[in-house]
C-alpha positions as CSV (number, residue, x, y, z in Angstrom):
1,X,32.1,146.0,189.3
2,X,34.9,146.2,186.6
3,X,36.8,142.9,185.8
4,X,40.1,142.5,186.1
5,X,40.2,141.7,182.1
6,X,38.3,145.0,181.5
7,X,40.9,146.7,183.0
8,X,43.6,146.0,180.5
9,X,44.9,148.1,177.9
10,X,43.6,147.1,174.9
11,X,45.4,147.3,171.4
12,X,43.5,147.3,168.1
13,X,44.1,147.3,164.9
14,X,45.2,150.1,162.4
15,X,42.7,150.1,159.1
16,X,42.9,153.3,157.5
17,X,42.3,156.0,159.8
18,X,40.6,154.1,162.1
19,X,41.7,151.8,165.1
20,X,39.2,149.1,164.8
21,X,38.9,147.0,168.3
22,X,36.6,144.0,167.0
23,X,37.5,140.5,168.9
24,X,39.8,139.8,171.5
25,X,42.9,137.9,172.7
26,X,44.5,137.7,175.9
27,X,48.5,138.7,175.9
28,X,50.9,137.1,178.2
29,X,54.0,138.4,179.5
30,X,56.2,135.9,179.1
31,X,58.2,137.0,182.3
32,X,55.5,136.1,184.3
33,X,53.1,133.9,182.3
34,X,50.3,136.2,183.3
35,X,48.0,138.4,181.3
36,X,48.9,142.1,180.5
37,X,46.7,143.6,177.8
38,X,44.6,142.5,175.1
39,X,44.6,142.7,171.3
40,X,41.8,142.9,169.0
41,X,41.5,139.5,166.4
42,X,40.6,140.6,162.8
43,X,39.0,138.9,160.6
44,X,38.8,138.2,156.1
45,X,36.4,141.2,156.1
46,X,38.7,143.2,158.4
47,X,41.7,142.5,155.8
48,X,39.6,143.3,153.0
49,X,38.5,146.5,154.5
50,X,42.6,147.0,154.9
51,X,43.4,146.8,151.3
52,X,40.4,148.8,150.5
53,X,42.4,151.4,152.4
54,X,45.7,150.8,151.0
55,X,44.4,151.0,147.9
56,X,42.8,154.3,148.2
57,X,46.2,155.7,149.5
58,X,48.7,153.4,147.7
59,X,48.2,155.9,144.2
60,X,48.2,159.5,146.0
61,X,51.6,158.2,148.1
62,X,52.9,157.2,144.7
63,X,52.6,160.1,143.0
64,X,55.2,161.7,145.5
65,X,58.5,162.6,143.8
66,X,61.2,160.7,145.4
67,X,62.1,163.6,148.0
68,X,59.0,164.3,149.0
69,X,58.3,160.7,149.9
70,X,62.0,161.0,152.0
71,X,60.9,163.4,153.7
72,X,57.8,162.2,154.9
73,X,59.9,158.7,155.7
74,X,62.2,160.4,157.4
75,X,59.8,162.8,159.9
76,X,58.2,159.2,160.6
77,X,62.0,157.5,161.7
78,X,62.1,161.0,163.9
79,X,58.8,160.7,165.4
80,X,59.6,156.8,166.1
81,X,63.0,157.9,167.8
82,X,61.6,159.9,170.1
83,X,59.2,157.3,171.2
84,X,62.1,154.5,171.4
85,X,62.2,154.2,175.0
86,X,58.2,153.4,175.0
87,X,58.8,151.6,172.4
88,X,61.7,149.3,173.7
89,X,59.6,148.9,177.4
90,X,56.6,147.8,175.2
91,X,58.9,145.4,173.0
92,X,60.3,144.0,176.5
93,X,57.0,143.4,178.1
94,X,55.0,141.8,175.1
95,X,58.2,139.6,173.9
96,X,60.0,138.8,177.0
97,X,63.7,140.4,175.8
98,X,66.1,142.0,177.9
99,X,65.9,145.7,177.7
100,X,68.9,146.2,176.9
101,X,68.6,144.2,173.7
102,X,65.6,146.4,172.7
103,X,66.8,149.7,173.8
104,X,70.6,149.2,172.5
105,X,69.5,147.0,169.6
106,X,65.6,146.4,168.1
107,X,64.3,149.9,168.5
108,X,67.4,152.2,167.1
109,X,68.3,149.5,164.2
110,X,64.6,149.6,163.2
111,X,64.2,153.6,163.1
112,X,68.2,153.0,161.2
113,X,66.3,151.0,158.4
114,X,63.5,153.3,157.6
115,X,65.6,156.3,157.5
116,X,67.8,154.2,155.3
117,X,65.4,153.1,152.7
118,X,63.8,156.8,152.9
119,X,67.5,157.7,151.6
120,X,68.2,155.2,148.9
121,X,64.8,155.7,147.2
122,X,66.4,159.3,146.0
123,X,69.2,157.1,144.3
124,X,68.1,153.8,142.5
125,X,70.2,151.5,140.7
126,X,70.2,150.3,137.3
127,X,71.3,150.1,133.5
128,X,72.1,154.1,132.1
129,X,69.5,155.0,129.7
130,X,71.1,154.6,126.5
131,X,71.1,153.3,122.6
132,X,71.4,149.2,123.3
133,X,70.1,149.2,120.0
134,X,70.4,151.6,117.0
135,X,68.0,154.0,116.3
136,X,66.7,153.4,119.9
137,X,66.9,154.9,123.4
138,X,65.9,152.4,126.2
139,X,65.6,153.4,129.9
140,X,64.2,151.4,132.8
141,X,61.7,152.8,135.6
142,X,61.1,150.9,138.9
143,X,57.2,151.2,139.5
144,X,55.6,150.2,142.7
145,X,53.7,146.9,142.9
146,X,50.7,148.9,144.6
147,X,49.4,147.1,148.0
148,X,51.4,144.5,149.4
149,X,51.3,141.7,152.5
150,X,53.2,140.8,154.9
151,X,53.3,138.7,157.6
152,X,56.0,138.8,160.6
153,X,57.3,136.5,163.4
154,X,56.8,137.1,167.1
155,X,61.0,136.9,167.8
156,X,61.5,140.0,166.6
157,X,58.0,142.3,166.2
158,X,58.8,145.9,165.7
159,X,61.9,144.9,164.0
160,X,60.7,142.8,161.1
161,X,57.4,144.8,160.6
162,X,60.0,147.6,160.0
163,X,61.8,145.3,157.5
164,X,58.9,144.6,155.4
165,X,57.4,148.5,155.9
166,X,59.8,150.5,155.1
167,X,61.6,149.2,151.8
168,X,57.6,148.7,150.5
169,X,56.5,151.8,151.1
170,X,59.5,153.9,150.1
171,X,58.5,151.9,146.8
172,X,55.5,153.8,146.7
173,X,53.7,150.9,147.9
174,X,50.9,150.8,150.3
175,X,51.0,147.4,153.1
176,X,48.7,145.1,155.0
177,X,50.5,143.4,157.2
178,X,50.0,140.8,160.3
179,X,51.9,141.0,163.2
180,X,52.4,137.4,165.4
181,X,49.2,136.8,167.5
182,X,50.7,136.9,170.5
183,X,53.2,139.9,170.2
184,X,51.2,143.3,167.9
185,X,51.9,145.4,170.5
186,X,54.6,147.7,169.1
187,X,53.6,146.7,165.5
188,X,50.8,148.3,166.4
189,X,52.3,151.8,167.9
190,X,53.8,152.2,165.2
191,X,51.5,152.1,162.4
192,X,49.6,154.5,164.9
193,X,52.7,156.9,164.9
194,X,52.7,156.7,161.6
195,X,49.8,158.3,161.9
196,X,50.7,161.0,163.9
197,X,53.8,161.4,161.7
198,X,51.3,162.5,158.4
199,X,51.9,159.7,156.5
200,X,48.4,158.9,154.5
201,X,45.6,157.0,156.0
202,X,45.7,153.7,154.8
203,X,49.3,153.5,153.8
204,X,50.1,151.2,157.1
205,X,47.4,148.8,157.9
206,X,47.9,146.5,160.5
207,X,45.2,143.7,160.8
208,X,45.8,141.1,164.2
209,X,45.2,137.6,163.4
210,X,45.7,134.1,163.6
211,X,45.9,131.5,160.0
212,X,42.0,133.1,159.0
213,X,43.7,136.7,158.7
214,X,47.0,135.7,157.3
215,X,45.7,133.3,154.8
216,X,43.0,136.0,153.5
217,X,46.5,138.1,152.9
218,X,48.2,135.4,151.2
219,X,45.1,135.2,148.7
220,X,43.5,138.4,147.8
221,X,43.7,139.7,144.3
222,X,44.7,143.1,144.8
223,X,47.5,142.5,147.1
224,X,50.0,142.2,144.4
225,X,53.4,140.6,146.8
226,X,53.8,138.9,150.0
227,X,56.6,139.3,152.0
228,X,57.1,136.6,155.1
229,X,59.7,136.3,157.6
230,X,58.9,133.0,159.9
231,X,59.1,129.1,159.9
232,X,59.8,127.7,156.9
233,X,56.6,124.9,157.3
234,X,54.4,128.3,157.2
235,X,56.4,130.0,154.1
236,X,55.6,127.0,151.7
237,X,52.2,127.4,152.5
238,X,52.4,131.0,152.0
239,X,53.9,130.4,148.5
240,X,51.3,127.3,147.9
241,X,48.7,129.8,148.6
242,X,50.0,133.0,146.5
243,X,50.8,131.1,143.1
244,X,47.1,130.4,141.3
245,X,47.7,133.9,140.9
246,X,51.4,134.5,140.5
247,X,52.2,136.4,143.3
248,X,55.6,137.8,144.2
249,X,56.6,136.1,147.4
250,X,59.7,136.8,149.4
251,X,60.5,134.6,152.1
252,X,63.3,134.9,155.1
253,X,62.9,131.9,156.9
254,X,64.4,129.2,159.4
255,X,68.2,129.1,159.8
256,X,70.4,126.5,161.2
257,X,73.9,128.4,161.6
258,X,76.9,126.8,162.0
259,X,79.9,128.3,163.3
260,X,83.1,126.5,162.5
261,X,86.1,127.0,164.2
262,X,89.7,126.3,163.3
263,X,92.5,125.6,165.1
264,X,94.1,128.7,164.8
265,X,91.2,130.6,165.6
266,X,91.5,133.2,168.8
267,X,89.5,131.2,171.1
268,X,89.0,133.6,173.8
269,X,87.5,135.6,171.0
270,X,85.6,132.8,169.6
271,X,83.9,131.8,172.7
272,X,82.6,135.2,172.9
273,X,80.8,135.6,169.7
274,X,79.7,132.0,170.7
275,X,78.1,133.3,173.6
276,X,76.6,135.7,172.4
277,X,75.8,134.1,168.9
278,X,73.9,131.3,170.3
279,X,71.8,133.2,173.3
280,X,71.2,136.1,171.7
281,X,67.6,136.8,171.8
282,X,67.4,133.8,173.7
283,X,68.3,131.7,171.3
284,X,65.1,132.8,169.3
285,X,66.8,133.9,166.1
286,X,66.9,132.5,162.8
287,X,70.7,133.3,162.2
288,X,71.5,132.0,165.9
289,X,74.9,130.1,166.2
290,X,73.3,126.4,167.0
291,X,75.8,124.3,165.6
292,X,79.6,124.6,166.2
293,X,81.6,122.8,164.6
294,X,85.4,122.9,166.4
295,X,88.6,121.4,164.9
296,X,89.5,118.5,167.6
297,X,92.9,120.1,168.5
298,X,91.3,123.0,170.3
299,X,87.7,121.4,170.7
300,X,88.4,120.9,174.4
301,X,89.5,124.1,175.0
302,X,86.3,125.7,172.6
303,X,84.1,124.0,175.0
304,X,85.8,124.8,178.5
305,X,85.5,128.4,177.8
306,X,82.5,128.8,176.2
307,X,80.7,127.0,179.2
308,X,82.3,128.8,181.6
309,X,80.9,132.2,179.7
310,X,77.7,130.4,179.1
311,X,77.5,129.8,183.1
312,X,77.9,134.2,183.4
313,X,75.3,134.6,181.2
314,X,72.2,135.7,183.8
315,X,68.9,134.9,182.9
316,X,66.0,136.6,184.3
317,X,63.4,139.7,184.7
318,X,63.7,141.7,181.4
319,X,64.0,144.8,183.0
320,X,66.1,144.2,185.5
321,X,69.6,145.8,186.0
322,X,71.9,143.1,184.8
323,X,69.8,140.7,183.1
324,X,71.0,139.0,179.9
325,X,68.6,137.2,178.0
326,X,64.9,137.1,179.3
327,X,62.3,134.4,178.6
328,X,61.1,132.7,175.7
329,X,58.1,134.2,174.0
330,X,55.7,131.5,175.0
331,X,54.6,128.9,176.8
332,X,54.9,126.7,173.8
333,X,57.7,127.8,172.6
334,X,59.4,126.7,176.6
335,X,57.6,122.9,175.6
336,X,59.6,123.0,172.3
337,X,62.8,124.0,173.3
338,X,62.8,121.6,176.6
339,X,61.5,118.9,174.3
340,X,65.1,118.5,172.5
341,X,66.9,118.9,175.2
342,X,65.1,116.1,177.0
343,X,65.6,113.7,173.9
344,X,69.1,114.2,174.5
345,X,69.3,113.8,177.6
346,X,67.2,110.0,176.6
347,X,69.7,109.3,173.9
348,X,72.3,109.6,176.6
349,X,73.8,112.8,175.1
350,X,76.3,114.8,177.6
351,X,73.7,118.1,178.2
352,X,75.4,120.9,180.5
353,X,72.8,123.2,181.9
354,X,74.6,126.5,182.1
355,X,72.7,128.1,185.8
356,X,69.4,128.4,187.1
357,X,66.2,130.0,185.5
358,X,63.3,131.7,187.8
359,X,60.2,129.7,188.5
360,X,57.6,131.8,187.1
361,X,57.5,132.4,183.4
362,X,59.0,130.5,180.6
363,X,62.6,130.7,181.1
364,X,64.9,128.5,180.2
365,X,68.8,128.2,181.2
366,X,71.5,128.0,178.3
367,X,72.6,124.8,177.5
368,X,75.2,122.3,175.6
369,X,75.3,119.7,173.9
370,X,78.1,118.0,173.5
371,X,78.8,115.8,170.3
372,X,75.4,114.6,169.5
373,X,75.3,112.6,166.1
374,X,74.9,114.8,163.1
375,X,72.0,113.2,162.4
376,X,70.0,114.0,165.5
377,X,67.3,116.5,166.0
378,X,69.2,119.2,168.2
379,X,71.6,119.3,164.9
380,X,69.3,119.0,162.1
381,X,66.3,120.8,163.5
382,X,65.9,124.7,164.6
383,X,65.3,124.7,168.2
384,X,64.9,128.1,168.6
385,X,65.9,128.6,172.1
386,X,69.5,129.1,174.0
387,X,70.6,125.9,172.9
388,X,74.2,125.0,171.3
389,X,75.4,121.9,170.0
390,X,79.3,121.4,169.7
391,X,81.1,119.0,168.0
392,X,84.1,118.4,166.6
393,X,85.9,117.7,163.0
394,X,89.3,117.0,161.9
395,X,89.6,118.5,158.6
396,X,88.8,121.6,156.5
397,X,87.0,119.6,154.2
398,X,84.9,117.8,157.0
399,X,84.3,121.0,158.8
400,X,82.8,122.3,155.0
401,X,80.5,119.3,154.7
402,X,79.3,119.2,158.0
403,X,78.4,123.1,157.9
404,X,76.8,122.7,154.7
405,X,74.6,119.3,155.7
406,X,71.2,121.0,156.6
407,X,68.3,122.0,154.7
408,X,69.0,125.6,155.7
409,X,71.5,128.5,155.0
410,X,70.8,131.8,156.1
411,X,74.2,132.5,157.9
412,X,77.2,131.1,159.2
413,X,80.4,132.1,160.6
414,X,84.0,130.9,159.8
415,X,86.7,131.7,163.2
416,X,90.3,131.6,161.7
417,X,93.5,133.7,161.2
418,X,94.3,132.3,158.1
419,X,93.1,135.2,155.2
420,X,93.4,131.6,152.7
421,X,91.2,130.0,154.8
422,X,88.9,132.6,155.6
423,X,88.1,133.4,151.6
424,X,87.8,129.3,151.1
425,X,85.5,129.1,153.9
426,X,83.4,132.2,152.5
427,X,83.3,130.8,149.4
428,X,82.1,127.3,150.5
429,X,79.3,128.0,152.9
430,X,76.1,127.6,151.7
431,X,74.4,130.7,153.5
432,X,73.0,134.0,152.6
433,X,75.3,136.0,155.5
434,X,79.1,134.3,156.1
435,X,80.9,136.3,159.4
436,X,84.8,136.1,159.8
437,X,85.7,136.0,163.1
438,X,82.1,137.4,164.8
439,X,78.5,135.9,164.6
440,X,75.6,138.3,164.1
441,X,76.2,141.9,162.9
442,X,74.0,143.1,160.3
443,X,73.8,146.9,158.5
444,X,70.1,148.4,156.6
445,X,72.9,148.7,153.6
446,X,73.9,144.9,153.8
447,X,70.9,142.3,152.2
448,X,69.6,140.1,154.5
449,X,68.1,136.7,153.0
450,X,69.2,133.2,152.9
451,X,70.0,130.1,150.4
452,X,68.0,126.6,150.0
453,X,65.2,126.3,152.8
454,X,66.1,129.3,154.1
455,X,63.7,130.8,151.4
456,X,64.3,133.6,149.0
457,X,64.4,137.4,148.3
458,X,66.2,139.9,150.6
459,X,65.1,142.2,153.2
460,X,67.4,145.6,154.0
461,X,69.9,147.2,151.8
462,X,69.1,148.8,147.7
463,X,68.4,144.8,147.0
464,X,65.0,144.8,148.9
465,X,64.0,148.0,147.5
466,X,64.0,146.0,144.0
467,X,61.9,143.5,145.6
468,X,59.2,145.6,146.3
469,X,59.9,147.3,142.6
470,X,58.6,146.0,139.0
471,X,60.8,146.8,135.8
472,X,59.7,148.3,133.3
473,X,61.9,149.1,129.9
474,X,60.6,152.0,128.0
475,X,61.8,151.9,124.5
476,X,61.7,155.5,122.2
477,X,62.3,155.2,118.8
478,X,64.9,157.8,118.1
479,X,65.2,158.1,114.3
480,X,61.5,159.7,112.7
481,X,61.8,157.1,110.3
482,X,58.2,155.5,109.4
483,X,59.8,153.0,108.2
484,X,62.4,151.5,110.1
485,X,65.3,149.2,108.5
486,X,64.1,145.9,110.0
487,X,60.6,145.7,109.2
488,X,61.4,143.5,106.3
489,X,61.8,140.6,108.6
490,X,58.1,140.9,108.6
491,X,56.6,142.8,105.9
492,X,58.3,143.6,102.2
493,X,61.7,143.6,100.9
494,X,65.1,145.0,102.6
């Protein structure tokens, strides 16, 4: 008689040409808390096996003028598109977000970025060739690194893989990477429509994995960079790990947004973008709006309408008609986010539960907090769930200090109709993304990457192209002479 667990659909890993099925992990739909497929578990020899792949297709894919490499990019964002709506039910199941976030949102943006960096490959930036000094041409070229890793966050899977895949490889750059344990699923599918698409075996390896796999990554000598998007506990390590041997490291990592609004902000529209800045994803997004700051004269106001918005927002099945923000991703991730909601409830905090969550998976309602001390967790700490702090300030300057007292600074938003204001306020915030008057869009063309804790390097636009790119100047001598007019700092007389 056949299980129940034999039963599932079972994803494996991409190495090469091969989809490799060794070990096994149970995935949970975080809708219902129940298992709905399985994943294979790699291993160091699995990730060795991977860059033994890459490396065999990293120089052939390399060798591709720039057009030619486009093109295959581009019949691979094509093949991708036409799969979207598999992809985005996939997405929904194995990550617990409303379809209409992955469908509208994850899916098209992704198969946006790789035809994006299949473009902007054809036009690279950089000094004109020229004579810097006389008797000399210099030029620069951008060569690829050759295999590089990278590790992505369960929030958002297909979405970030896409991030780190497609400025690497349009690089000429072959990647291992390592989806989140418990959400490969559309990593997966993709590599495999890459695949299908033509581009080489090997290019896209995708080893599953907990800390053995990514930590094998993080320390092979012939993966030459590591690009990480995740906590930023995990990114030190991962930069701990790749320096004995020099390793380029990019790192996009936690985020603690504030979103600071004025008095003569438009605060119908501001308690809009709040909504939707600080439940997007339920809440499980590094640039999330968690704390808003709100000048006194209007904080009453701020708050009135945001709640009542927050109270529209409907929580529930990810696919059904309506639903707003689905569950969080995991069971632990529910324990986390209650956990600083019920140590402010201890510390006496006032805590506004914004409606009612189903029983059965890990769903949790959006909530407020109202004027907590700066200095407690829910402020200083990334949550990571549908959870808003809101306090007050009196004073531009306060409202500047208060922004900027974290560890973080991947984004924050300014709300105001003063232009004076605004290009103060853009100025003064310590983040790598400052809005005006909205909280959260982002462009492929536009760099993505934060300031202090928030880590370094950028993912998206021309900017992550270079990250995945060594300079190298190239020098010609343009004169014949065997002799040339400054040797004589070194050898003989002027």
């Amino acid at each position: 008689m056949v299980s129940t667990t034999e039963k599932l659909i079972h994803y494996p890993m991409v190495i090469g040409e091969e989809l490799v099925s060794s070990g096994s992990q149970d995935l949970i739909d975080p809708a219902t808390g129940e298992v709905f497929a399985t994943a294979a578990m790699g291993t160091t020899a699995d990730v060795d096996r991977a860059v033994a792949a890459a490396k065999a297709a990293q120089p052939g894919w390399a060798a591709l003028s720039y057009g030619e490499r486009c093109a295959a990019m581009m019949k691979f964002a094509d093949l991708l598109e036409a799969k979207s709506e598999e992809l985005s039910h996939l997405e929904s199941k194995n990550a617990g977000k409303a379809l209409k976030l992955t469908i509208n949102g994850d899916i098209p943006f992704s198969v946006d970025n790789i035809r994006y960096f299949a473009s902007v490959v054809r036009r690279q930036e950089g000094a004109a060739a020229g004579e810097y000094v006389g008797g000399y041409t210099s030029l620069l070229r951008r060569e690829p690194i050759g295999v590089v890793g990278a590790i992505t966050p369960w929030n958002y899977p297909l979405m970030m893989a896409v991030w780190k895949i497609a400025p690497a490889i349009a690089a000429g750059n072959a990647i291992v990477l390592k989806p989140a344990p418990n959400t490969p699923t559309t990593t997966i599918e993709m590599a495999k429509i890459a695949l299908e698409a033509g581009l080489p075996a090997g290019l896209i390896n995708i080893v599953t994995g907990g800390v053995e796999v990514g930590e094998a990554i993080c320390t092979h000598p012939d993966i030459g960079m590591i690009s990480f998007t995740g906590s930023t506990r995990t990114g030190k390590r991962i930069a701990e790990l790749a320096s004995p041997m020099i390793k380029r490291v990019t790192l996009e990592l936690g985020g603690k947004a504030p979103f600071v609004v004025f008095e003569d902000a438009d605060i119908e529209a501001a308690a809009h973008g709040a909504v939707v800045g600080a439940y997007v994803n339920s809440g499980q997004d590094c640039t999330a709006a968690t704390r808003m700051y709100v000048h006194e004269s209007v904080f009453d106001a701020f708050l009135a309408r945001f709640t009542e918005l927050s109270k529209q927002v409907k929580v529930g099945d990810p696919f059904a008609e309506g639903t707003d923000i689905g569950p969080l991703s995991s069971q632990a991730q529910l324990n986390k986010v209650k956990g600083y909601v019920e140590e402010a409830k201890q510390q006496g905090l006032q805590v506004i539960t914004c409606g009612d969550v189903p029983d059965k998976g890990f769903y949790f309602p959006p909530t407020i907090i109202v004027d907590p001390p700066q200095t407690a967790n829910c402020v200083c700490e990334e949550i990571f769930g549908p959870v808003a702090v809101v306090k007050r300030f009196s004073t531009e300057e306060e409202a500047i200090a208060l922004a900027n007292d974290t560890p973080y600074g991947l984004a924050a938003s300014c709300w105001t109709l003063n232009v004076q204001r605004a290009m103060r306020m853009a100025k003064a915030l310590q983040a790598g993304t400052v809005w005006i008057n909205d909280h959260l869009p982002i462009a492929s063309e536009m760099p993505h990457g934060g300031f202090k804790q928030s880590g370094f390097g950028k993912d998206m636009s021309h900017y992550a192209l270079e990250e995945y790119t060594i300079v190298k100047h190239v020098v010609f001598d343009i004169t014949g002479d065997q002799r040339k007019g400054w040797h004589f700092t070194t050898f003989g007389e002027a």
